[in-house]
C-alpha positions in Angstrom: 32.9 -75.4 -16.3 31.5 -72.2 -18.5 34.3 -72.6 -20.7 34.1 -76.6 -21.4 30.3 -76.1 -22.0 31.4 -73.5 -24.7 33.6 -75.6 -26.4 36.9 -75.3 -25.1 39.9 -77.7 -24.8 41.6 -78.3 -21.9 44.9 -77.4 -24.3 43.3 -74.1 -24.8 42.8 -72.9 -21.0 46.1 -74.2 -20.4 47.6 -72.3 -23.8 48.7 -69.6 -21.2 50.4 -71.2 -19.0 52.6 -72.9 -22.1 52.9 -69.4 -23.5 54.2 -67.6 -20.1 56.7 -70.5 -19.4 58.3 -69.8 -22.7 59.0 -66.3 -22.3 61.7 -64.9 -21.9 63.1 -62.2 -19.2 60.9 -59.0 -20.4 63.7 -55.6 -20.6 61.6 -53.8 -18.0 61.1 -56.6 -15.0 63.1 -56.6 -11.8 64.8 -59.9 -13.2 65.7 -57.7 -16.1 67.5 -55.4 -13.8 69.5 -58.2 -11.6 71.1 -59.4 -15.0 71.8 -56.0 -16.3 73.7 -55.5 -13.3 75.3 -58.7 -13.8 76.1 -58.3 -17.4 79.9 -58.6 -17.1 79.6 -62.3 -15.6 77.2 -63.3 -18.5 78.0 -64.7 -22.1 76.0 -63.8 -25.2 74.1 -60.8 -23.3 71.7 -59.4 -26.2 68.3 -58.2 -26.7 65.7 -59.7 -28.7 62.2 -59.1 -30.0 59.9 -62.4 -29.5 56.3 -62.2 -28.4 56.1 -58.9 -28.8 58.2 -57.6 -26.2 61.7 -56.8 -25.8 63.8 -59.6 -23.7 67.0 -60.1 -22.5 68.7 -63.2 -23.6 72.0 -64.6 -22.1 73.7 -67.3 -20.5 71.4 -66.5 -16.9 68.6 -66.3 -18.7 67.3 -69.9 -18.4 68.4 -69.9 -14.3 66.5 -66.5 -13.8 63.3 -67.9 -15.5 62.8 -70.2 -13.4 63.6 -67.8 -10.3 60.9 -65.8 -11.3 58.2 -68.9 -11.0 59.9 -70.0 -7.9 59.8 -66.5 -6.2 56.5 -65.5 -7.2 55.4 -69.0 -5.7 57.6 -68.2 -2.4 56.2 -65.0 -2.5 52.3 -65.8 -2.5 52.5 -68.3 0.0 54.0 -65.7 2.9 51.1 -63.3 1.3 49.0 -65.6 2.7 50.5 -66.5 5.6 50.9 -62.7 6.3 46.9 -62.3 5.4 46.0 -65.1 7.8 48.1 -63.8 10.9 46.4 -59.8 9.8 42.9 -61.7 10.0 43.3 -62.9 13.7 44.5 -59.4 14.2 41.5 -57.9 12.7 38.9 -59.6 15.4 40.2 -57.6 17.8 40.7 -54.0 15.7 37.6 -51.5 16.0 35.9 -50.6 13.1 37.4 -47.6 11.8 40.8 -49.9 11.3 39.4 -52.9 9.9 39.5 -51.7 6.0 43.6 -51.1 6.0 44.4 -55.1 6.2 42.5 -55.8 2.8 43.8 -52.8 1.2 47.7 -53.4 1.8 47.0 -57.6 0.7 45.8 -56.0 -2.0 48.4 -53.3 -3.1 50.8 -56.1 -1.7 49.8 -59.0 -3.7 49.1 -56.5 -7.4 52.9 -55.2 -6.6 54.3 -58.5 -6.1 52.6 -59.8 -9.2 55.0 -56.7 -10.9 57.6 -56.9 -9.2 58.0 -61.0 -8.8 57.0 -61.8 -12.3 59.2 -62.4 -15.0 57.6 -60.0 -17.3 56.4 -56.0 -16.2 54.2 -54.1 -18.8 53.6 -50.5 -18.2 50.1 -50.9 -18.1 50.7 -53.2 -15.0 51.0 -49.6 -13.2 47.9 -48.3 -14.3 46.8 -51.2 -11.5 48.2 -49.7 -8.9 47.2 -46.0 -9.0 43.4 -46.6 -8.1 45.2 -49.0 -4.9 47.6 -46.6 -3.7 45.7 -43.6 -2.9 43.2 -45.4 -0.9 46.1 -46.9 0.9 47.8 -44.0 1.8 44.9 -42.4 3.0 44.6 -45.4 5.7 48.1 -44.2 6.6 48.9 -41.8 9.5 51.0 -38.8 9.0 55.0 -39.9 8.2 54.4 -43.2 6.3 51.3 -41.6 4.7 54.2 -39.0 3.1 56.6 -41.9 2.3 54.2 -43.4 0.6 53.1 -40.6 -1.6 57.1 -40.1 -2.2 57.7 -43.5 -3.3 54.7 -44.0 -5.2 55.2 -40.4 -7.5 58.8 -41.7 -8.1 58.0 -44.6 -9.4 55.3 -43.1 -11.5 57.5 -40.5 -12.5 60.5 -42.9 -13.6 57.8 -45.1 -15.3 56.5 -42.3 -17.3 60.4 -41.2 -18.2 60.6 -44.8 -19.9 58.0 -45.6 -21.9 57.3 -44.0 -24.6 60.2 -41.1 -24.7 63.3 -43.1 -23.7 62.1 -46.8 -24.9 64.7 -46.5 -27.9 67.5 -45.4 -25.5 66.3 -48.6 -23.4 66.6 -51.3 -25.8 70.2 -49.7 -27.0 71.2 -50.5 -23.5 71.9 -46.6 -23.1 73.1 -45.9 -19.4 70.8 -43.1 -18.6 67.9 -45.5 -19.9 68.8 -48.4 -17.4 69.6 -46.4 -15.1 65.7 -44.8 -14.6 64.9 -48.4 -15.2 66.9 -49.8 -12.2 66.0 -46.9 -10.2 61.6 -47.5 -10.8 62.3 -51.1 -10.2 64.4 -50.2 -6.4 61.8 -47.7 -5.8 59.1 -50.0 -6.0 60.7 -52.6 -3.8 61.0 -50.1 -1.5 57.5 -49.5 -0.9 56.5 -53.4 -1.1 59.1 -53.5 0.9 57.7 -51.1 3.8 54.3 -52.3 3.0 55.4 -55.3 3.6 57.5 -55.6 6.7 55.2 -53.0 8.5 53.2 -55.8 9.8 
């Protein structure tokens, strides 16, 4: 309603959803990974520069676009469903355990975001270092240390992309996709354990 009274068009608050369904497959999402890995099956598998970013065209492209809606959809509707069954859970915890729930929805729903969506900026991360500290430190001792593991690889293989090895990246060297394929399992991993945990 703020915005109408300010003049805007319903075209204009809707502008980004038009814009994000005709993007591509970003070079550094998860779907990125799947169809490098599956680059052999595919036909016209090339890289392009279009809205700024660097995206992976080919003849899976179109399929894996509309993945990404699908499973980020899926995706948030077990998020909930996970949140709701944690919030019955929560009338019984005492008060010292009460703050963990809204701090994994939290890290979980910001990491699926990254890892569901069809495009994954590096200063997505920068969302998820203020979460994951005050996660782990909810955490007792072995998953507490599994966490910190995970979370400084994928940092560290973030930081080993962007900006030193971009070039290598978009030339489709091996080492490049490799650290890139590597961040994106590392940070299913801890969604993953997140996750499944409860």
């Amino acid at each position: 309603l703020p915005f109408f009274l300010n003049g805007a068009t319903f075209h204009g608050l809707t502008y980004f959803f038009d814009f994000n369904k005709d993007r591509g497959i970003q070079l550094e999402s998860s779907w990125a990974s799947v169809l490098i890995l599956l680059k052999p099956l595919q036909q016209n598998f090339h890289i392009q520069n279009r809205y700024a970013s660097m995206e992976i065209v080919s003849s899976l492209t179109p399929l894996f676009n509309n993945f990404a809606f699908y499973f980020s959809l899926t995706y948030l509707l077990g998020l909930f469903v996970l949140g709701w069954k944690i919030k019955k859970k929560m009338l019984t915890m005492d008060k010292e355990g009460k703050e963990l729930p809204f701090w994994e929805i939290s890290f979980l729903a910001l990491a699926g975001f990254m890892f569901f969506n069809k495009v994954f900026s590096d200063q997505y991360v920068l969302g998820l270092v203020p979460l994951a500290p005050i996660l782990i430190y909810y955490y007792k001792f072995w998953p507490k240390i599994l966490m910190i593991i995970f979370f400084s690889i994928f940092l560290y293989t973030t930081s080993r992309i962007w900006p030193q090895n971009w070039g290598a990246l978009i030339e489709g060297r091996e080492y490049a996709v490799n650290v890139l394929l590597f961040r994106n399992i590392t940070l299913f991993a801890i969604f993953f354990y997140i996750f499944f945990k409860n």
